[in-house]
PALOZA-200846 format. One record per residue (C-alpha): x, z, y; chain. Coordinates in steps of 0.5 Angstrom, whole numbers, always signed. Example, Ala and Ser with C-alpha at 12.3 -4.5 7.8 and 13.67 -1.06 7.14 Angstrom:
# PALOZA-200846
+25; +16; -9; A;
+27; +14; -2; A;
# end
This chain:
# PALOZA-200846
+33; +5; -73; A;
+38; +9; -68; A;
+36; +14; -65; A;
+37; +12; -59; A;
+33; +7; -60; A;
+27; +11; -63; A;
+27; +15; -56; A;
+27; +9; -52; A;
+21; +5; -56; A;
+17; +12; -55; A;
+19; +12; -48; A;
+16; +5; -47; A;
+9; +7; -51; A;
+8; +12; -46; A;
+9; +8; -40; A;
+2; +7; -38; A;
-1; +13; -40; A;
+4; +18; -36; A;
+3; +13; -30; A;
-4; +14; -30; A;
-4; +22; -32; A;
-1; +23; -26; A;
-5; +19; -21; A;
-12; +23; -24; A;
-14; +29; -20; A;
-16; +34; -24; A;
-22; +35; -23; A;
-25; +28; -22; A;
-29; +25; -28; A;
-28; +21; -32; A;
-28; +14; -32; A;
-34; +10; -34; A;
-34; +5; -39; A;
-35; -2; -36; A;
-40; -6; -38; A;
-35; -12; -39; A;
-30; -11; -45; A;
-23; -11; -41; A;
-18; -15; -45; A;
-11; -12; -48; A;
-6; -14; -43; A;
-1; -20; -45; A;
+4; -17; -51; A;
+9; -20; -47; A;
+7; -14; -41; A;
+11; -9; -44; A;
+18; -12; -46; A;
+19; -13; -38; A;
+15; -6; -36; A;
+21; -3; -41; A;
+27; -8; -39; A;
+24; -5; -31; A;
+29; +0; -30; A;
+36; -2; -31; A;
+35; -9; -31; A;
+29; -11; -26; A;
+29; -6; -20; A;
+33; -9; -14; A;
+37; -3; -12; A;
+38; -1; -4; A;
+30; +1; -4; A;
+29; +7; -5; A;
+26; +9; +2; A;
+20; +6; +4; A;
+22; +5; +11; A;
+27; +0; +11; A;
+29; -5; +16; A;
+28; -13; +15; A;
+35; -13; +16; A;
+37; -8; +10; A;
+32; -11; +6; A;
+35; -18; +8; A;
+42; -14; +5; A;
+38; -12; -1; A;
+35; -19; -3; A;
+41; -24; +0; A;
+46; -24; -6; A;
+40; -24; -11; A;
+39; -31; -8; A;
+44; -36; -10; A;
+43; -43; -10; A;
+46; -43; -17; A;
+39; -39; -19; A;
+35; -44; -16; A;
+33; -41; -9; A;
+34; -45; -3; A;
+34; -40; +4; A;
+32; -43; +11; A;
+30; -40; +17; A;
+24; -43; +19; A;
+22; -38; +26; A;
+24; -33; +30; A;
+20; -26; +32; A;
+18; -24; +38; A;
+25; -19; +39; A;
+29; -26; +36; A;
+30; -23; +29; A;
+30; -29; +24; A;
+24; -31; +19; A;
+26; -34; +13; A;
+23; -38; +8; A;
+25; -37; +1; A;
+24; -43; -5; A;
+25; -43; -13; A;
+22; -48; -18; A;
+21; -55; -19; A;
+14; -55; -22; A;
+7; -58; -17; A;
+3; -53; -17; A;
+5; -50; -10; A;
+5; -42; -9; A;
+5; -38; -3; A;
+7; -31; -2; A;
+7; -27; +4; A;
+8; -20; +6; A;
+9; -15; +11; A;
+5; -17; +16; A;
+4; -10; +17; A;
+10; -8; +19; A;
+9; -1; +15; A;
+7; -4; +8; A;
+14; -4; +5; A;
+11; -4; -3; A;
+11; -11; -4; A;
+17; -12; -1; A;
+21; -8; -5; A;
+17; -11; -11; A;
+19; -19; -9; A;
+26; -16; -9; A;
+25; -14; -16; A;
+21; -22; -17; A;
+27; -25; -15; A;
+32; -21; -19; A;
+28; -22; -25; A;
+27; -30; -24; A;
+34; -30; -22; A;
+38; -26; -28; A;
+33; -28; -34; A;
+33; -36; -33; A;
+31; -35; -41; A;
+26; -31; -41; A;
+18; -36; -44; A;
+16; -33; -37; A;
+21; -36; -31; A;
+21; -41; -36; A;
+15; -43; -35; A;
+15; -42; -27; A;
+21; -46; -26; A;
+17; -52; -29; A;
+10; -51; -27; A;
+10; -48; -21; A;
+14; -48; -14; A;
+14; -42; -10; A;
+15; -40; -3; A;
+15; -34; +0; A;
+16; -31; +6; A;
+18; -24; +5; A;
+17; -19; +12; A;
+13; -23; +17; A;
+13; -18; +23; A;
+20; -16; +22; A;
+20; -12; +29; A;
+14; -8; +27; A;
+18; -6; +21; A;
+24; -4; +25; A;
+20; +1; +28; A;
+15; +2; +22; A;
+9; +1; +26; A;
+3; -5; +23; A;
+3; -8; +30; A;
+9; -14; +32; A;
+12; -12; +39; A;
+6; -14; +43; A;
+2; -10; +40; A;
-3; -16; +36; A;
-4; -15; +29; A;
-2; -21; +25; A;
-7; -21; +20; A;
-12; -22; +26; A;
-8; -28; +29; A;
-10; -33; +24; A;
-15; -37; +29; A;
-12; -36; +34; A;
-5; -37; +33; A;
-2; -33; +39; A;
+4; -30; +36; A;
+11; -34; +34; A;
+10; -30; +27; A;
+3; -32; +26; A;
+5; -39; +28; A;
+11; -39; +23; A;
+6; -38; +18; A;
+1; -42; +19; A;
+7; -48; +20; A;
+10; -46; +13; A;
+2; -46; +10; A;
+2; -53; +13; A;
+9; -55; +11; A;
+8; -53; +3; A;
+0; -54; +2; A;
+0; -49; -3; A;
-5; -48; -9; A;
-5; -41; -9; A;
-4; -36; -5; A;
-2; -28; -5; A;
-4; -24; +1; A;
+1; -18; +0; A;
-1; -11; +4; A;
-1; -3; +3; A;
-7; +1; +5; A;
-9; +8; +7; A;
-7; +12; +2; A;
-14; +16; +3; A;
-18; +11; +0; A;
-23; +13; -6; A;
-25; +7; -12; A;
-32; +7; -10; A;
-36; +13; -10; A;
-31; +17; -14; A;
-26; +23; -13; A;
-21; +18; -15; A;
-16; +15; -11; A;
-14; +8; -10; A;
-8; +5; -13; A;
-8; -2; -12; A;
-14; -6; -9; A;
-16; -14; -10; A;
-20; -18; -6; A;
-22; -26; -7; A;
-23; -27; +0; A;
-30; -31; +2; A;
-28; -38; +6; A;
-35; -37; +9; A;
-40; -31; +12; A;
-45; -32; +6; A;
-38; -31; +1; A;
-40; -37; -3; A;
-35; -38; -9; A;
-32; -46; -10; A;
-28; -48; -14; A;
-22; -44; -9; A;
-25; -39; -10; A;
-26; -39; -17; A;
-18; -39; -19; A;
-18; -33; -15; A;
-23; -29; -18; A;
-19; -32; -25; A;
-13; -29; -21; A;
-15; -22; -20; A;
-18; -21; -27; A;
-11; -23; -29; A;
-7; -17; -25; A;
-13; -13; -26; A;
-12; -13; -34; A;
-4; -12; -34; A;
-5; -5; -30; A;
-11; -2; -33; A;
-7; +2; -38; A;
-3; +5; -32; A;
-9; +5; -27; A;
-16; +6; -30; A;
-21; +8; -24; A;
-16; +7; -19; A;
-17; +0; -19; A;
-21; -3; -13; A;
-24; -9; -10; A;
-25; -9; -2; A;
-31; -12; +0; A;
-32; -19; +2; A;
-34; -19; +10; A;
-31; -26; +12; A;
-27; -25; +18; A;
-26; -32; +22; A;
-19; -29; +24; A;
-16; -26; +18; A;
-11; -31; +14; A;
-14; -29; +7; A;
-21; -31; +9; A;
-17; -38; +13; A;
-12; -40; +8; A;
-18; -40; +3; A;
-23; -44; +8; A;
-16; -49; +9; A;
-16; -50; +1; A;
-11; -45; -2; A;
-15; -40; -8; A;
-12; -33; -5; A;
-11; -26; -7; A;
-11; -20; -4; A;
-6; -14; -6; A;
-8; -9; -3; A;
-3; -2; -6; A;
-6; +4; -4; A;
-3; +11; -6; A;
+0; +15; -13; A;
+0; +22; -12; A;
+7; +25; -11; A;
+10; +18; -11; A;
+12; +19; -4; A;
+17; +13; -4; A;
+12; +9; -7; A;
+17; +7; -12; A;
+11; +8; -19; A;
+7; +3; -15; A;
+13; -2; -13; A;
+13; -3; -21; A;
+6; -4; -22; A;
+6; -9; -16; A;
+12; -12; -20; A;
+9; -13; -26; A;
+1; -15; -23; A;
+6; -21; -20; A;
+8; -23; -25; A;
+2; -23; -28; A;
-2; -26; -24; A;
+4; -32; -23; A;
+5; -34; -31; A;
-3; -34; -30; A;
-2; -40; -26; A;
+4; -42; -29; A;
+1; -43; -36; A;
-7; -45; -34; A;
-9; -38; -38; A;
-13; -36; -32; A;
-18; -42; -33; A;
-24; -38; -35; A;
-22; -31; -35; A;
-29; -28; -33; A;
-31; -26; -26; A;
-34; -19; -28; A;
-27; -16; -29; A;
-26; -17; -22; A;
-34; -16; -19; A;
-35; -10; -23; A;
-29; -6; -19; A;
-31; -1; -16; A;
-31; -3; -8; A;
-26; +2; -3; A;
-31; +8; -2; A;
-29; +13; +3; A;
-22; +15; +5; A;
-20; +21; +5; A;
-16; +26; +10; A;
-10; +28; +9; A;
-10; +36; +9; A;
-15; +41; +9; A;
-13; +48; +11; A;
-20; +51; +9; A;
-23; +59; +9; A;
-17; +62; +15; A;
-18; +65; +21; A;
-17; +62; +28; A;
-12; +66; +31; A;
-11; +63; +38; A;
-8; +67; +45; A;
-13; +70; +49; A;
-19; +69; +44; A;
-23; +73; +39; A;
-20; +72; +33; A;
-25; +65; +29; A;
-27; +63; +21; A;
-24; +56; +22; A;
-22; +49; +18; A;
-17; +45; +19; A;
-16; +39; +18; A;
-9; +35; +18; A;
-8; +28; +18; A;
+0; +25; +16; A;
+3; +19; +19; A;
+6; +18; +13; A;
+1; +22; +8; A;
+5; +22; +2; A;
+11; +24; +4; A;
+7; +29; +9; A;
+10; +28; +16; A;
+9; +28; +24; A;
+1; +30; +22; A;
-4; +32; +27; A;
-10; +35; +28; A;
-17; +31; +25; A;
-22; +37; +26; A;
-22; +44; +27; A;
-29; +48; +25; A;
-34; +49; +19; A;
-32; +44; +14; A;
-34; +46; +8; A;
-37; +40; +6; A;
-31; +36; +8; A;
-26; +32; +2; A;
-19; +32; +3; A;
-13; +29; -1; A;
-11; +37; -1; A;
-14; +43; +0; A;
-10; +49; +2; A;
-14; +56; +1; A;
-13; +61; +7; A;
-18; +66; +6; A;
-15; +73; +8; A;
-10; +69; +13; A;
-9; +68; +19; A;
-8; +61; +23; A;
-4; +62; +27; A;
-1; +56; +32; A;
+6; +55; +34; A;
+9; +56; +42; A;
+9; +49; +45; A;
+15; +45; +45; A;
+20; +41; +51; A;
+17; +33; +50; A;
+11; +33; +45; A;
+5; +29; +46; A;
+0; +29; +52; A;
-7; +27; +53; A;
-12; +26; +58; A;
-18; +28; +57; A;
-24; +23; +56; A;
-29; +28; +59; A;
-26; +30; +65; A;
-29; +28; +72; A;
-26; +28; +78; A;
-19; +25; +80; A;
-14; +30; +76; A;
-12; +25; +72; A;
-5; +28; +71; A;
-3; +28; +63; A;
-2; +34; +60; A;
+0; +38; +54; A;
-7; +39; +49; A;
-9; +45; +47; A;
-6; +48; +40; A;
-10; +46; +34; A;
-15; +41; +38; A;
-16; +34; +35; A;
-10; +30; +37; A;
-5; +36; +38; A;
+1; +36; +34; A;
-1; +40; +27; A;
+4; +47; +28; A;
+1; +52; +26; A;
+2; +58; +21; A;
-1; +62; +16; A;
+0; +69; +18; A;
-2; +77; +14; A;
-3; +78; +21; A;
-6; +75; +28; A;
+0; +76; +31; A;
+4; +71; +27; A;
+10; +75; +24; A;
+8; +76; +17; A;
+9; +69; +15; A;
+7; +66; +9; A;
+7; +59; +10; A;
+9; +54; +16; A;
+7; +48; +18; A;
+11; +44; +24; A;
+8; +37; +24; A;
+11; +35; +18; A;
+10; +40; +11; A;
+17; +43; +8; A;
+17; +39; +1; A;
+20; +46; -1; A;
+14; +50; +0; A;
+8; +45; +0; A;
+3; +51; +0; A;
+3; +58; +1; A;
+6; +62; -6; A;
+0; +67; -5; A;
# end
């Protein structure tokens, strides 16, 4: 055998304990067994895991926060009518961009897709990008086979176009879409509900992001991808919907228990009479939530799109072929719920140093409006914080937290508890809940012998102080 081929095996072999080595925290225990044997993964998972890279991953998506412009850009030319698909615009955003539905497949069973309708939950984007590629270029492969003659799927990739283009969660009137179900005030929400109606889908996947801070139950672990069966109801009886989804859910948990063991979780079941996840169950479609958390130094969530990928396709050759009918419900039910969420940043042991003021022993707690990445951070918390967690600690001890001069243009705030009718905005105090996180730790109270900076988003070149 060629050595180059030799290398390349091994590579594939190890895929899936490297991605989970690197998820682990160090110090978090290990992972209990379950009761439930959890079933090896289908022998086909590793032929497309290994063929990813150079022949699935749509190129252009490098950066998370993309437009739905860009993203069109990306996905257009994968989109040949001689592939299959079929392309129409079936809406308009508030802001006039277009909504467009996507269609492949000449099978009965109808699937639905649908994703970012949260402006700022990009993975599963990026991953449909790659799930068009690979139904697209590989028209022999058993399973895109088996998906063009058994199922039609329908997507509708990047619900809140204008959220996206300033990549925030809410659509430009501040509503957010996945609490318009019921009421249906959005021409966005509209849009989908009318798509729903229109293909009268079997089974549907609900496709988000959620905060990266999240734990799996009551562990140390942080979630990578979370799952739900959506109840239809307040009591969250199972029907037969449900049923397949739960079947559904144990299939995308079993493809990516080699890569993410202990940091697979289950959102819990409180019915939401707005929510399209509970609705489009109540109206008839086995839905599944995808919820993609967080990997530790996967800033652009690039290890995480794969593994969204591969947990699509999964569950979709699932339906295709019928092989979720009887998978057990505890694969799913025994996932640990979404426990506590995390802060971002921790800068513990320091000694506040502020203008006028006795130097203090002090915590600080920073959260990031994009916590992998570790930008535009604000203050969460300043005191003794000694029992808090934190996704990261900063040891401070024998330094000084020193802040830095306010600047032209940063946010202002009222205070809540001011009386009277000086209401005039005005700048917050350095190193207060809701101020810009800027500061530096300092050798001394003055602020000149500095060991490390934070200017509201941390430098990659120096995430921590050396010393």
């Amino acid at each position: 055998m060629r050595p180059a081929l030799v290398l390349c095996l091994l590579l594939t072999m190890m895929t899936p304990t490297t991605i989970a080595r690197n998820t682990d925290n160090a110090n978090a225990p290990a992972v209990a067994p379950a009761s439930t044997p959890i079933p090896s993964p289908p022998a086909w998972l590793s032929d497309i895991d290994a063929l990813y890279d150079a022949g699935l991953r749509a190129a252009g998506l490098d950066d998370r926060t993309f437009s739905a412009e860009h993203w069109w850009s990306v996905a257009t030319p994968l989109l040949e009518r001689k592939r299959g698909f079929r392309v129409e615009e079936i809406g308009r955003s508030v802001e006039d961009r277009p909504l467009r539905h996507v269609r492949w497949g000449t099978g009965k069973t109808s699937v639905l897709l649908w994703s970012q309708m949260h402006g700022d939950e990009s993975t599963a984007s990026m991953a449909l990008a790659d799930l068009f590629r690979f139904l697209g270029e590989h028209p022999d492969d058993p399973r895109v086979q088996a998906l063009r003659a058994n199922t039609t799927l329908h997507f509708f990739p990047i619900v809140n176009p204008d959220g996206a283009a300033r990549f925030q969660r809410r659509n430009v009137q501040g509503i957010d879409l996945n609490r318009d179900a019921r009421r249906l005030a959005t021409p966005e929400a509209r849009t989908l509900k009318a798509l729903f109606d229109q293909v009268e889908p079997t089974y549907g996947f609900n496709l988000h992001d959620q905060r990266v801070g999240y734990r799996a139950g009551d562990s140390d672990r942080g979630t990578a991808i979370a799952l739900l069966s959506p109840p239809y109801n307040h009591a969250a009886d199972v029907n037969d919907v449900r049923t397949r989804a739960i079947e559904v859910a144990g299939v995308i948990r079993t493809a990516l228990e080699p890569y993410l063991a202990g940091h697979i979780a289950r959102w819990d079941e409180t019915f939401d009479p707005r929510a399209f996840g509970d609705l489009t169950t109540q109206w008839g479609a086995s839905t599944v939530l995808i919820e993609a958390g967080g990997i530790e130094g996967d800033v652009q969530k690039q290890r995480l799109r794969k593994l969204y990928f591969l947990g699509l396709v999964a569950a979709l050759d699932s339906i295709a072929t019928g092989s979720h009918a009887g998978v057990p419900h505890a694969l799913y039910r025994e996932l640990p719920e979404n426990g506590d969420v995390w802060p971002d940043l921790l800068v513990r042991g320091g000694t506040l140093s502020l203008p006028g003021q006795p130097p203090t022993r002090a915590d600080v707690l920073v959260n990031f409006r994009n916590p992998l990445a570790e930008t535009d951070g604000a203050v969460a918390d300043v005191g003794d914080l000694g029992t808090r967690k934190a996704r990261r600690s900063i040891d401070a001890r024998g330094l000084f937290i020193v802040p830095l001069p306010g600047r032209e243009g940063e946010r202002t705030v009222i205070e809540a508890n001011d009386e009277g009718d000086n209401d005039e905005p005005r700048s917050p105090l350095p190193l207060t809940p809701g101020a810009s996180a800027r500061f530096v730790l300092s050798r001394d109270p003055q602020g000149r012998d500095v060991v490390w900076t934070l200017d509201g988003s941390v430098d990659p070149g120096t995430p921590s102080p050396a010393h």
